[in-house]
C-alpha positions as CSV (number, residue, x, y, z in Angstrom):
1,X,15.2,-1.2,0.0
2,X,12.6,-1.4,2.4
3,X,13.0,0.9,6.0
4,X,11.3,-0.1,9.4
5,X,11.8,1.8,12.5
6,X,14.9,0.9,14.5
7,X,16.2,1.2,17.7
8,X,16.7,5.2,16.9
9,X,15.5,7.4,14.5
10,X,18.9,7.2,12.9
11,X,19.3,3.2,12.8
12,X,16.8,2.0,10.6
13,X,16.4,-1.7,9.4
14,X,17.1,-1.9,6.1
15,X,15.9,-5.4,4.0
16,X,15.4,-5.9,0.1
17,X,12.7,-6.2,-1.3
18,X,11.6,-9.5,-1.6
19,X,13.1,-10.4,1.8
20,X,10.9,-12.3,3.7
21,X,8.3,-11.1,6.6
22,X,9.0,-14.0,7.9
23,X,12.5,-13.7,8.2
24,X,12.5,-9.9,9.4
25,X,10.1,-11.3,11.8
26,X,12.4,-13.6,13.5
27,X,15.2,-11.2,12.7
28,X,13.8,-7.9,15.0
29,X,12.3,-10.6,17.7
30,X,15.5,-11.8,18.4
31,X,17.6,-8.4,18.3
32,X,15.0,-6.5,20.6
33,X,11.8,-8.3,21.4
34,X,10.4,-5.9,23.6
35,X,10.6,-2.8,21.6
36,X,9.6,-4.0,18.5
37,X,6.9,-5.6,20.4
38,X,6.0,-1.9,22.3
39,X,6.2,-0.1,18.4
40,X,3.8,-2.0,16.9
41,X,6.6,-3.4,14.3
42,X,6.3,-7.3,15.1
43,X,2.4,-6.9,15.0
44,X,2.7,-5.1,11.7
45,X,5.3,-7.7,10.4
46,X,2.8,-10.5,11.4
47,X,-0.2,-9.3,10.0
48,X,2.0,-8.8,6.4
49,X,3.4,-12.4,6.7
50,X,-0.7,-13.4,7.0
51,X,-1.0,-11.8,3.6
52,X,1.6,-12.2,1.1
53,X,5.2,-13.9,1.5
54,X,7.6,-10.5,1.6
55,X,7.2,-6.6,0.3
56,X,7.2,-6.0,-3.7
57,X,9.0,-3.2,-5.5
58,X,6.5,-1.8,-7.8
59,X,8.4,-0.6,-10.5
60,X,9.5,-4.3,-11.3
61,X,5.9,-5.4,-11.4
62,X,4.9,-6.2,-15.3
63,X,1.2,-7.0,-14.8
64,X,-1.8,-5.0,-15.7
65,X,-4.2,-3.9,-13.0
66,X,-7.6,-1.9,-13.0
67,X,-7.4,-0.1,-9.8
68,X,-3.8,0.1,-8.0
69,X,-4.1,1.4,-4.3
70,X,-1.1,3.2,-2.7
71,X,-1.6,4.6,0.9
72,X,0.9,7.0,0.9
73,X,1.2,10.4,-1.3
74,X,5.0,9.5,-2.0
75,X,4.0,6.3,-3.1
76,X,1.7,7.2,-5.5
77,X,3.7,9.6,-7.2
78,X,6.3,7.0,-7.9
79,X,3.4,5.0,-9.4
80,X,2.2,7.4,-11.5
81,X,5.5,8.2,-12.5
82,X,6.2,5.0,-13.1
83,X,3.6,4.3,-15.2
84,X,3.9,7.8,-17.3
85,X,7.9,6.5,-18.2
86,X,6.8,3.0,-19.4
87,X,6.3,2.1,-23.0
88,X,2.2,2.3,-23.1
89,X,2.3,-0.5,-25.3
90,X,-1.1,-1.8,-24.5
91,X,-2.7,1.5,-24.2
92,X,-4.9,0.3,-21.1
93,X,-6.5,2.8,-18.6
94,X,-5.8,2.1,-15.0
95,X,-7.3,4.0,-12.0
96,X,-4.3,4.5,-9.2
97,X,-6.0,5.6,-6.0
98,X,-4.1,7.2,-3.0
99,X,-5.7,6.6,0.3
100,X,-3.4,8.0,2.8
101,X,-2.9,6.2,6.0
102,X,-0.8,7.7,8.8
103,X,2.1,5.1,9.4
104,X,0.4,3.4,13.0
105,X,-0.9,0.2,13.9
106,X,-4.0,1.3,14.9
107,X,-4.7,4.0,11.0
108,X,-3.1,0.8,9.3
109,X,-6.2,-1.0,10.8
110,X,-8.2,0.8,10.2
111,X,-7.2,2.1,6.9
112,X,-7.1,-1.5,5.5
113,X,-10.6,-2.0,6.9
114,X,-11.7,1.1,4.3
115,X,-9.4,0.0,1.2
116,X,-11.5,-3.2,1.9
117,X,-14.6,-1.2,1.6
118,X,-13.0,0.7,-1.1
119,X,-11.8,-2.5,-3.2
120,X,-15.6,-4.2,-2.5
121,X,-16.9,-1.1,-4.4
122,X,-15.1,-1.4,-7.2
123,X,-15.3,-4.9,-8.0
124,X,-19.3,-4.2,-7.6
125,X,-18.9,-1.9,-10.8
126,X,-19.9,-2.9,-14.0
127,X,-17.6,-0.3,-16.0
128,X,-15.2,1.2,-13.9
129,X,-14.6,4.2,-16.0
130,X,-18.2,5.2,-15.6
131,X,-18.2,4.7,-12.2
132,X,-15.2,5.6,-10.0
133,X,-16.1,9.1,-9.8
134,X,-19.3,8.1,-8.1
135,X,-16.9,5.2,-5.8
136,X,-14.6,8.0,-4.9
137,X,-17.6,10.5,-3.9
138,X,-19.1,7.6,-2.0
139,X,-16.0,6.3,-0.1
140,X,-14.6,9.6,1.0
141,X,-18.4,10.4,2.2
142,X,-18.1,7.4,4.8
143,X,-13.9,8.1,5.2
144,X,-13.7,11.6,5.2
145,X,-10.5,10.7,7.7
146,X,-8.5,9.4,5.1
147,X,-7.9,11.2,2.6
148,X,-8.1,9.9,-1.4
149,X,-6.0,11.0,-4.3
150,X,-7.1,9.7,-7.7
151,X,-5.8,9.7,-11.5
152,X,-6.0,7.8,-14.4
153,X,-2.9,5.9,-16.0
154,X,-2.0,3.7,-18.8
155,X,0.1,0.5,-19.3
């Protein structure tokens, strides 16, 4: 289930996953324009509609990924666990990177402006393996405000 702020700290929206920004959207503009509007939440819901069509539940994912980005410590825990209680059928390295973001409009910004940065570095590599510890150094050198957790997994 995915939570968004509500109208109190005890009042959460709660949606699917897979439920549609779209539709949360026009769900919370309709039951409270103005404070979603004043939290940011409408903004963030836009922007996420721009990028893909609703939120994803990881652990039903089944495709294999180089570099796997989380942006929050809990998160990326349930990767790794995830990963670690699969069959490693395919016995294929993947690098799962924490870059934690505090949960704002403006860190989210620019947050995703550094994972941009981040993601350009690693596509720029050659061999990965060889070079992530060097991508890492290098990132948290220019973003020493977010900080980066890394590890190494296997599908």
């Amino acid at each position: 289930m995915v939570r968004l702020p509500g109208p109190a700290i005890d009042k959460p929206n709660i949606y699917p996953f897979g439920t549609p920004y779209d539709k949360v959207y026009q769900e919370l503009k309709q039951k409270d324009q103005q404070l979603y509007t004043q939290n940011g939440l409408l903004t963030m819901l836009d922007r996420n509609r721009k990028v893909k069509d609703a939120p994803q539940r990881w652990q039903e994912c089944q495709d294999m990924y180089d570099v796997i980005i989380t942006c929050e410590e809990r998160c990326f825990d349930a990767v790794v666990e995830d990963l670690a209680n699969r069959a490693q059928l395919r016995n294929r390295s993947t690098h799962v990177i924490n870059v934690e973001i505090r949960d704002n409009h403006e860190d989210a910004l620019l947050g995703g402006r550094a994972i941009l940065q981040l993601v350009q570095m690693t596509e720029a590599s050659t061999d990965i393996d060889a070079d992530i510890n060097g991508i890492i150094e290098e990132f948290t050198e220019r973003h020493a405000s977010f900080p980066i957790l890394h590890t190494v997994a296997y599908f």
